[in-house]
C-alpha positions in Angstrom: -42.8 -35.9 -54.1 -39.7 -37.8 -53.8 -37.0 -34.6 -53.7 -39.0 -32.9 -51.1 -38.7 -36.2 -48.9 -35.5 -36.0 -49.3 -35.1 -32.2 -48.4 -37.0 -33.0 -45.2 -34.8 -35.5 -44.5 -31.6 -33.7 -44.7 -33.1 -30.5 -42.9 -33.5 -32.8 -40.0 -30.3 -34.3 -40.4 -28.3 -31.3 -40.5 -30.5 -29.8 -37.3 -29.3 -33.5 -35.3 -25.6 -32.9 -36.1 -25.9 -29.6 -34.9 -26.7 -30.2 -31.9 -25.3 -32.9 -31.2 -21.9 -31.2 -32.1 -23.3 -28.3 -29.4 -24.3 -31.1 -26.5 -20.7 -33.1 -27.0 -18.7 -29.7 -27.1 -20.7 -29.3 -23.5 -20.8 -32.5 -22.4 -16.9 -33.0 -22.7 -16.7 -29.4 -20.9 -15.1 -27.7 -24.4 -17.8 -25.2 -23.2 -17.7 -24.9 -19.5 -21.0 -23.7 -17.2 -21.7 -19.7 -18.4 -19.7 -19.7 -21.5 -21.5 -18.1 -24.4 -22.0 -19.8 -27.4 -21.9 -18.5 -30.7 -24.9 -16.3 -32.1 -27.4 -17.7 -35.0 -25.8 -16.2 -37.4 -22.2 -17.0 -36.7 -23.4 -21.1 -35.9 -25.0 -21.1 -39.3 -22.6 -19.8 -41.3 -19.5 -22.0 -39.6 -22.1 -25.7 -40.3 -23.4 -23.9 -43.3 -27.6 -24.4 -42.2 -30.0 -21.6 -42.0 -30.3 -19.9 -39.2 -33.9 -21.8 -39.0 -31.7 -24.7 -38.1 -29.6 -23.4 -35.9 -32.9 -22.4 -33.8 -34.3 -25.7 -33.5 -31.1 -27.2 -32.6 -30.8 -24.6 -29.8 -34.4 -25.0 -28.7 -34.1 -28.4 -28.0 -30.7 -28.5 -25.9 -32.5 -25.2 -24.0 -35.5 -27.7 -23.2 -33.0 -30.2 -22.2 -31.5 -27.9 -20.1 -27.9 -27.5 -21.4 -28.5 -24.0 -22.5 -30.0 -20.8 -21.4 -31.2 -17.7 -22.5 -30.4 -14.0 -21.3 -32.8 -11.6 -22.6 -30.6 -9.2 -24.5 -27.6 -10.9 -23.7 -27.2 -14.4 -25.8 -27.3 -17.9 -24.9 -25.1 -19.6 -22.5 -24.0 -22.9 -21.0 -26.7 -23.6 -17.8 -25.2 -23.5 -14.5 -28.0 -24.2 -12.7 -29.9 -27.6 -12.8 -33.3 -27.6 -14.4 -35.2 -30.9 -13.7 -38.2 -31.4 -16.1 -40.6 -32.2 -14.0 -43.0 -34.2 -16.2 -40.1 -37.0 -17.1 -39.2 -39.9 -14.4 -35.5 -39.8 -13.9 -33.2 -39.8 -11.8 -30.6 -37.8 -10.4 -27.6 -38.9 -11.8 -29.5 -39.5 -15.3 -30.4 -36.0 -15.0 -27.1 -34.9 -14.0 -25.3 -36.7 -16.8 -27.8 -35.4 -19.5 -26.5 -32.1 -18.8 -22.4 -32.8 -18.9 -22.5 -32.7 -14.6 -20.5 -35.0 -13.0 -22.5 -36.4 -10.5 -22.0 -37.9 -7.5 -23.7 -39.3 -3.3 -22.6 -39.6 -0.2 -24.5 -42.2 1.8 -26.0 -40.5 4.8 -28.1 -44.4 6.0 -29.2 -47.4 4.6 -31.8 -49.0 6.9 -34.1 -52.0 6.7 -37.4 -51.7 9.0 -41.3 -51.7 9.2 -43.0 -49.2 7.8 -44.0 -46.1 9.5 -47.2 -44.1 9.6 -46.2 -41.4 6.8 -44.8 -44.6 4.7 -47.7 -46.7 5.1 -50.0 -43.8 4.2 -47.9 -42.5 1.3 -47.1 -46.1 -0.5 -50.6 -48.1 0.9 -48.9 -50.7 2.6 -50.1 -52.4 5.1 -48.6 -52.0 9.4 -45.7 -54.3 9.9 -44.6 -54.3 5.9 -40.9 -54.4 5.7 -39.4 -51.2 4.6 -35.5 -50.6 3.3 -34.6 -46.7 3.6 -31.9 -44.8 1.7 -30.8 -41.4 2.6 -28.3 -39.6 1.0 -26.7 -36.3 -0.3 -26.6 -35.3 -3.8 -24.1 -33.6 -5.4 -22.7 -32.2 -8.9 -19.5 -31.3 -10.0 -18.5 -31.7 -6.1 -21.2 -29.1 -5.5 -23.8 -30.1 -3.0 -27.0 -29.8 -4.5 -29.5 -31.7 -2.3 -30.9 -34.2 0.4 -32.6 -37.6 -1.0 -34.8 -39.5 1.6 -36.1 -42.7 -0.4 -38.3 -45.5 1.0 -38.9 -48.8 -0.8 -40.9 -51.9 0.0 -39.1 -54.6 1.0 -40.8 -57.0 -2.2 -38.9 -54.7 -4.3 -35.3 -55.6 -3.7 -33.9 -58.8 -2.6 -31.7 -56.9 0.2 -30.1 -53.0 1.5 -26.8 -54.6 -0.5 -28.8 -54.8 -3.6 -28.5 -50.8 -3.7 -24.5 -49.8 -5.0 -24.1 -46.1 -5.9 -27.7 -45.7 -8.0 -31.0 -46.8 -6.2 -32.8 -46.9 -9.7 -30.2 -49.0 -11.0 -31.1 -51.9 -8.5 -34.5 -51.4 -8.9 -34.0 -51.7 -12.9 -32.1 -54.8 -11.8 -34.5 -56.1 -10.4 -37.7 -55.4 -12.7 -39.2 -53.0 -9.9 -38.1 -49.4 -11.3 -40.9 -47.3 -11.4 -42.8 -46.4 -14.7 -45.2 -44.7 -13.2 -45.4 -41.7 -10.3 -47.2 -39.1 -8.7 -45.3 -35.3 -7.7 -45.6 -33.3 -5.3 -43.4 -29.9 -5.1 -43.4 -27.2 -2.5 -40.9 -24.6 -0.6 -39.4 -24.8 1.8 -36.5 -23.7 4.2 -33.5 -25.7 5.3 -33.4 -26.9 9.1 -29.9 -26.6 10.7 -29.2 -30.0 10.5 -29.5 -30.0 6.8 -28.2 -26.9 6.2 -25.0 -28.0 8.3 -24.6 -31.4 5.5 -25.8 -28.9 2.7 -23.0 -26.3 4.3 -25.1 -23.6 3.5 -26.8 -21.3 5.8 -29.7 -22.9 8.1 -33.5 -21.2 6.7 -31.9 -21.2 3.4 -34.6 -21.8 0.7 -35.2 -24.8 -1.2 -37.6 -27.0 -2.6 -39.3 -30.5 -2.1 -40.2 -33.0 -4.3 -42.4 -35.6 -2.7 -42.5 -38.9 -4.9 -44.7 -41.9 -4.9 -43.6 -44.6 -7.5 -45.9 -47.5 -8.9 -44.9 -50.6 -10.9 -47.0 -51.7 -13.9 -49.6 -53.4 -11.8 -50.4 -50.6 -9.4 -47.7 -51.8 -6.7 -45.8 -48.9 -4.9 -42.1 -49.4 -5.6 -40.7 -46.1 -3.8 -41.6 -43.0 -1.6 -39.2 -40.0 -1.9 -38.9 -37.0 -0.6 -36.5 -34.7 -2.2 -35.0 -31.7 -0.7 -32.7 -29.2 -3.5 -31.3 -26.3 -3.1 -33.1 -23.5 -4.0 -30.1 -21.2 -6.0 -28.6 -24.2 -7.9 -31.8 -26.6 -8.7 -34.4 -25.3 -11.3 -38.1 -27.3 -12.3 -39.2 -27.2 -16.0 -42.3 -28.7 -17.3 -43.8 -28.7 -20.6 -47.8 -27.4 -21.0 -49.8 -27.6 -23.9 -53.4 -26.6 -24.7 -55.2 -29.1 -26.0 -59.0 -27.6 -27.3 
């Protein structure tokens, strides 16, 4: 039993190096966005796997969303975002997974009591203190979206607790989310956001509506997400379970 542990072992091996050579080769921008990678066949025979391999390897940085498949065509570096929608991340954890550089541009940051939509959204009760954050999103200097986030006030000391990464604070502080509830829809772009996005006003996009929780059942953030419709992609995994 022992040498065919040890075949398993290496088979995974070799399929990790692989592509982790392919995701460092992208992430370093060796590969830039729509660049085609080599086929199976020419991958296995320069790391000397079977082709097998060099599918699984492929598979998983597709999932990830560093590559993409054309029908007929071969498999290229993304150039669009896809944002799995079944993992809690954020942007820029998102964007870095994927070799983007990203970057914000704070729009507000604003301390307050909580508003109708809030309160109904998070639970909380009239005359909770509030700390907005709105900002644009962008990658690779591209602009990519609008971020409209909401936190209670017991989740952050103070609106200079936030830097350049909301979630980072809130990690700071033990009150990231673990938990959250999605909501997506389409939409079109108003002229006021169209004129930050620089892109024309009715354009289409999409919104992700967010409610966060903490372990205990405590909301920790409200955010409503607005991406551009021709550079932001959502992927989720389904399974069937009989």
């Amino acid at each position: 039993m022992a040498p065919a542990k040890q075949t398993a072992v290496k088979s995974e091996s070799l399929y990790l190096q692989l592509q982790n050579s392919l995701r460092e080769a992208i992430t370093s921008r060796k590969l830039s966005p729509n660049d085609a990678i080599p086929t199976e066949r020419e991958l296995a025979e320069e790391f000397n796997v079977s082709r097998i391999t060099v599918r699984k390897a492929v598979d998983g940085l597709v999932y990830e969303g560093l590559l993409t498949r054309r029908q007929g065509a071969g498999t290229f570096v993304a150039t669009r975002v896809e944002k799995s929608y079944s993992k809690m991340t954020s942007f820029t954890e998102d964007m870095q997974s994927r070799g983007r550089v990203p970057s914000s541009k704070w729009l507000s940051k604003t301390a307050g009591l909580v508003n109708p939509e809030e309160s109904l959204s998070m639970g909380l009760s009239p005359g909770t203190l509030v700390y907005r954050f709105n900002r644009m999103r962008f990658a690779d200097g591209t602009s990519m979206g609008l971020d409209y986030a909401t936190v209670p006030g017991d989740c952050l000391p103070s609106l200079e607790a936030v830097e350049d990464s909301l979630y980072e604070a809130l990690e700071r502080f033990g009150t990231r989310p673990v938990r959250a509830l999605q909501r997506l829809r389409a939409v079109a772009f108003n002229a006021e956001q169209a004129k930050l996005l620089d892109i024309p006003t009715g354009s289409p996009g999409l919104l992700i509506e967010r409610r966060g929780f903490l372990a205990d059942g405590r909301p920790a953030e409200f955010t409503q997400s607005y991406y551009r419709g021709d550079a932001y992609d959502l992927m989720s995994e389904l399974s069937h379970n009989p």
